[in-house]
MARDO-459604 format. One record per atom (N, C-alpha, C): x, y, z. Coordinates in steps of 0.2 Angstrom, whole numbers, padded with zeros to 4 digits, always signed. Each point is the difference from the previous one (the first is absolute). Layout:
BEGIN
XYZ/...
***
This chain:
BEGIN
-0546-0297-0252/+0000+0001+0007/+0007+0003+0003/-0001+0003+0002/+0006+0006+0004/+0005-0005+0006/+0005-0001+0002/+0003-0005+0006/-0003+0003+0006/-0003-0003+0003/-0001+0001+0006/+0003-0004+0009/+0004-0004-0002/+0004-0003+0003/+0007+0001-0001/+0004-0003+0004/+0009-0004+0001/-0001-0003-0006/-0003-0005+0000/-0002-0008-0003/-0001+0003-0009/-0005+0006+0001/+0000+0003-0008/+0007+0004-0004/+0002+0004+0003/+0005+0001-0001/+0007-0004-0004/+0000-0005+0007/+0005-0005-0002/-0003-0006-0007/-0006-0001+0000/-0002-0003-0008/+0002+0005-0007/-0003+0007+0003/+0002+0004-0005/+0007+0000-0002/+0004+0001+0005/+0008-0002-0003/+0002-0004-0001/-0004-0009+0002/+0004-0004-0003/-0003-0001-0008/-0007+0002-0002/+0000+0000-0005/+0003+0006-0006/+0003+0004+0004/+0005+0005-0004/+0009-0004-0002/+0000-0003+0004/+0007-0003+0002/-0003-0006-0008/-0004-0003+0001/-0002-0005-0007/+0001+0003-0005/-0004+0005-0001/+0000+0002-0008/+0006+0002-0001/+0006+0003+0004/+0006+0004+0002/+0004-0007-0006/+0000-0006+0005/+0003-0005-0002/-0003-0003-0007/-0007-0001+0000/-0002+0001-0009/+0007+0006-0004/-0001+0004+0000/+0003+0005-0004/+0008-0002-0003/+0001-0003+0007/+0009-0002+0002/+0000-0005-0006/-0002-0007+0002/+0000-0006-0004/-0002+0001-0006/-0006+0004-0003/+0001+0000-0007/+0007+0003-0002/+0002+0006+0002/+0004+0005-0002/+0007-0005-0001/+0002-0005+0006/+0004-0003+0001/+0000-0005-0002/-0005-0002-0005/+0000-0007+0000/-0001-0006+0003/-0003+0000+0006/-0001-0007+0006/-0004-0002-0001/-0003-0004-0004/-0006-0002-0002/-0002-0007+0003/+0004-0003+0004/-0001-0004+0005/-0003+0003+0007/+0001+0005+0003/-0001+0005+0004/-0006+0005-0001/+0000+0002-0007/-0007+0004-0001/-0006-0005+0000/+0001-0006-0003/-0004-0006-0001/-0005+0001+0007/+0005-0001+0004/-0002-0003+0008/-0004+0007+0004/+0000+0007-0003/-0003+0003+0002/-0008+0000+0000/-0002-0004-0004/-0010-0001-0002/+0001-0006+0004/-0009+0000+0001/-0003-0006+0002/+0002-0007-0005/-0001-0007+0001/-0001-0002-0005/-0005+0001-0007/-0005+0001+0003/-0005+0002-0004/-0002+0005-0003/+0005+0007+0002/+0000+0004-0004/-0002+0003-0006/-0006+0003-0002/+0000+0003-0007/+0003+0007-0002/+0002-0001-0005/+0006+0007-0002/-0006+0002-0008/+0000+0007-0002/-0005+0002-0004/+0005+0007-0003/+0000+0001-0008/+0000+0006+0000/+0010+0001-0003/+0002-0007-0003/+0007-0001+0000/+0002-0002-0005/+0005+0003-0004/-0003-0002-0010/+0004-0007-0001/+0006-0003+0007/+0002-0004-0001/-0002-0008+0001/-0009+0000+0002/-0003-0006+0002/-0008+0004+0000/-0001-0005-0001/-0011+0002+0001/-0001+0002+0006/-0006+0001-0001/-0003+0002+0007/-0001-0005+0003/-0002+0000+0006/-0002-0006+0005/+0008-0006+0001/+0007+0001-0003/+0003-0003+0001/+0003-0001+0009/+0003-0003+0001/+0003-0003+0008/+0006+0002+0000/+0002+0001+0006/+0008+0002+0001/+0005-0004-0005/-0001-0007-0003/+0006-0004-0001/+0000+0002-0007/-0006+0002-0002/-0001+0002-0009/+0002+0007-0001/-0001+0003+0006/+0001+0009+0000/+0007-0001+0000/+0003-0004+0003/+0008+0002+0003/+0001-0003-0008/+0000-0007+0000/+0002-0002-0007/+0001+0006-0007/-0006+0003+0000/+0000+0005-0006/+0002+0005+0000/+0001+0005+0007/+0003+0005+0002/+0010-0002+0001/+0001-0005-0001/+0007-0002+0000/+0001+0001-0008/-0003-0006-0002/+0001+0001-0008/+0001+0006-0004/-0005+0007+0003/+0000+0005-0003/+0003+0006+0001/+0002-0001+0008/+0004+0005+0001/+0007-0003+0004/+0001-0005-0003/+0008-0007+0003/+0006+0004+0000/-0001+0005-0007/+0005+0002-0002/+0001+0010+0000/-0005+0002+0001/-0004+0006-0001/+0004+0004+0006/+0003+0008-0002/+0000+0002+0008/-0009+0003+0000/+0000-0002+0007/-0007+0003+0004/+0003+0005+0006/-0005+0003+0000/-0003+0006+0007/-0006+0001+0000/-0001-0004+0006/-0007+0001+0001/-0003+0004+0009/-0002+0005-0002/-0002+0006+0007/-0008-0002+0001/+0000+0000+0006/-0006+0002+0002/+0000+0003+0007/-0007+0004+0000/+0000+0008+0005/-0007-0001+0002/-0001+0003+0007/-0005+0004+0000/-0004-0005+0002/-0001-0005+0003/-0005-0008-0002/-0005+0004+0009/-0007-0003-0006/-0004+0000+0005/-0002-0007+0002/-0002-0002+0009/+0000-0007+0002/-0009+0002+0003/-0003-0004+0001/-0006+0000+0004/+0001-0010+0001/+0000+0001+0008/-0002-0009+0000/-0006-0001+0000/-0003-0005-0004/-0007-0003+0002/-0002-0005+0003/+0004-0003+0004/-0002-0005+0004/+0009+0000+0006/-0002-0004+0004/+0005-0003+0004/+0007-0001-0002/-0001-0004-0007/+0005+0000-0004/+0002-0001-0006/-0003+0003-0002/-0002+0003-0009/+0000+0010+0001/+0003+0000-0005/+0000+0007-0001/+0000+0003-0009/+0000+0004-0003/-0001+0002-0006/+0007+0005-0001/+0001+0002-0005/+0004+0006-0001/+0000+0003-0006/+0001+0006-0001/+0003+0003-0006/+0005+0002-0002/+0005+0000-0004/+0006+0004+0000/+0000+0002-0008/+0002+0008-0001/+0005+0003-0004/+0005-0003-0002/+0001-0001-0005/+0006-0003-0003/+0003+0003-0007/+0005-0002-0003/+0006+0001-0004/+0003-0003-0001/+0001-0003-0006/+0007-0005-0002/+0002+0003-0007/+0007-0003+0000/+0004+0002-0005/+0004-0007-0001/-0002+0000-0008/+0001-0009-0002/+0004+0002-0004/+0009-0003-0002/+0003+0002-0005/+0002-0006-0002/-0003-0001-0006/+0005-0008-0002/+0007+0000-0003/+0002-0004+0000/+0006-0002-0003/+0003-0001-0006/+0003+0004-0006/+0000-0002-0004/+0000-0007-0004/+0003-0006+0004/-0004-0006-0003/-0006-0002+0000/-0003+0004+0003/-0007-0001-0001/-0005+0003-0002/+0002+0006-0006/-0003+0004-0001/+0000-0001-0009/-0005-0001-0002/+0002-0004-0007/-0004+0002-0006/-0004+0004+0000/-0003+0004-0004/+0001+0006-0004/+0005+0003+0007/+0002+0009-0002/-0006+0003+0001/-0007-0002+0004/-0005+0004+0002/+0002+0002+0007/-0005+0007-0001/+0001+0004+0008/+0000-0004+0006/-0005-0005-0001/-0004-0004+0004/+0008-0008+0003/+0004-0002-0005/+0007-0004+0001/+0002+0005+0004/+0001+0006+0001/+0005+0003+0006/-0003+0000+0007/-0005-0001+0004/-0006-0001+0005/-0003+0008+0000/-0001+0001+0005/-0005+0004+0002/+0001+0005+0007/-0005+0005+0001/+0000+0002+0006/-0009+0000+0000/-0003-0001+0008/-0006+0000+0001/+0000+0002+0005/-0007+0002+0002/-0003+0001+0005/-0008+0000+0002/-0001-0001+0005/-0007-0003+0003/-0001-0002+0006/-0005-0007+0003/+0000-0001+0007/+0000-0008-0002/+0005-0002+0007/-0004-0005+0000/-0003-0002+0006/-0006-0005-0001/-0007+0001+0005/+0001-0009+0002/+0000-0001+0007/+0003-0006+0001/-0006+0000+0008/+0002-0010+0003/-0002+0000+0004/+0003-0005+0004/+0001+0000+0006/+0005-0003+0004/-0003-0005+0008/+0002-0003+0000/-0001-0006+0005/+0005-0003+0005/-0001+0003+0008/+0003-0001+0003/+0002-0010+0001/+0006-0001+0000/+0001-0009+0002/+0003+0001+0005/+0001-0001+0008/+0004+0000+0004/+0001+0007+0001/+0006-0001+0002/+0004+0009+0000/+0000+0003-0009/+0000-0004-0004/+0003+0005-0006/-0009+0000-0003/+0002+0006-0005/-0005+0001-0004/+0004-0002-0007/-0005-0003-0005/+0000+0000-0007/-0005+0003-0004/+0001-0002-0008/-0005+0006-0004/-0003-0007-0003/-0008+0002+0001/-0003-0006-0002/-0004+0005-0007/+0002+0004-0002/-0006+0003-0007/+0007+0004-0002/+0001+0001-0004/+0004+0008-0002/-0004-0001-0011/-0001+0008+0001/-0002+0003-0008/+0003+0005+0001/+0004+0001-0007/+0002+0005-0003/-0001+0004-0003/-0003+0007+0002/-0005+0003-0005/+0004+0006-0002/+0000+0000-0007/+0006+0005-0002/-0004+0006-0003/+0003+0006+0000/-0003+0003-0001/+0003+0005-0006/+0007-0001+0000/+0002+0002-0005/+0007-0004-0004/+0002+0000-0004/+0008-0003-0003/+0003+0005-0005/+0005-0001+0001/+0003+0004-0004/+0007-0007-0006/-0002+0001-0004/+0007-0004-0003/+0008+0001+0001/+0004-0001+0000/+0007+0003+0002/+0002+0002-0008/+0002+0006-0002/+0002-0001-0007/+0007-0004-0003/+0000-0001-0005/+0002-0004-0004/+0008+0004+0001/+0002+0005+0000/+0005+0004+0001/+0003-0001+0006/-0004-0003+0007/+0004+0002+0007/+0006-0004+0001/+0004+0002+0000/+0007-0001+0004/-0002-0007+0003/+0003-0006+0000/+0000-0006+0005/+0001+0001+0006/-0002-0003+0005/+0004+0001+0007/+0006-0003+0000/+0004+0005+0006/+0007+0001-0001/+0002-0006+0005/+0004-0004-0001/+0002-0006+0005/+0000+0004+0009/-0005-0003+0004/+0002+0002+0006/+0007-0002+0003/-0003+0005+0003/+0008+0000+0005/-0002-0004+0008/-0004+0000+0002/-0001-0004+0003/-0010-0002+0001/+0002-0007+0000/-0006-0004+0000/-0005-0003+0008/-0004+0003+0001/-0003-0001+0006/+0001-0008+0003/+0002-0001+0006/+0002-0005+0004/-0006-0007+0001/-0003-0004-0005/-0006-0004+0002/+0001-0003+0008/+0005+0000+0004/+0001-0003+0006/+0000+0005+0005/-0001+0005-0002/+0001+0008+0005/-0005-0001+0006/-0007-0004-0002/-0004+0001+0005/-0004-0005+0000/
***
């Protein structure tokens, strides 16, 4: 559904501003903060670090565990929103990550020890609480991976590190 309203618009951006801030916390590690983005009920699908149907405390738990140490960058573009109801809406987004583990965690010498780069969408759905919106479904449907080879250069210590109190 196309925004027809003030009122649409502004759900559209607040749920652009959520997934903005998903991308942040994983990238930066806030996983007390990304937690708190899903309902509690939440089901997450499509994540090779927890099964499907797991809930935000188990998603967060595994996506900690497995990317705690890892640089990540995760992009998404392009999201399509249709609300279908008052305060429930759905989305799609394009997306990107680039997982690059850390040599202590890389333990095999396979392609697969160094992480990955991927791409696909993810297909999520969102329920207004009050003023804020949270993500009550998110699936990760990948469409492609690429392995990082065994050759690439580690990341170079940054030089500066994004501000978790910025905002």
């Amino acid at each position: 559904m196309n925004p027809r309203t003030l009122d649409d618009l502004l759900a559209f951006e607040a749920i652009r501003q959520l997934k903005a801030r998903y991308c942040r916390f994983v990238d930066t590690k806030q996983w007390k903060r990304l937690e708190e983005l899903f309902t509690p009920d939440a089901r997450l699908e499509g994540f090779g670090s927890v099964p499907d149907g797991s809930n935000p405390a188990r998603f967060v738990d595994g996506v900690s565990k497995r990317l705690g140490q890892a640089t990540t960058i995760h992009h998404v573009q392009a999201p399509e929103i249709a609300l279908i109801g008052p305060d429930t809406a759905r989305g799609i987004w394009s997306m990107m990550d680039h997982v690059e583990f850390s040599a202590d965690q890389q333990s095999s010498g396979l392609p697969a020890d160094h992480g990955w780069i991927g791409w696909g969408y993810y297909e999520e759905e969102y329920i207004r609480t009050g003023d804020d919106w949270l993500i009550s479904y998110m699936r990760l449907a990948r469409q492609r991976m690429e392995e990082l080879p065994v050759d690439q250069s580690q990341a170079k210590p940054r030089r500066h590190t994004p501000n978790s109190d910025w905002l």
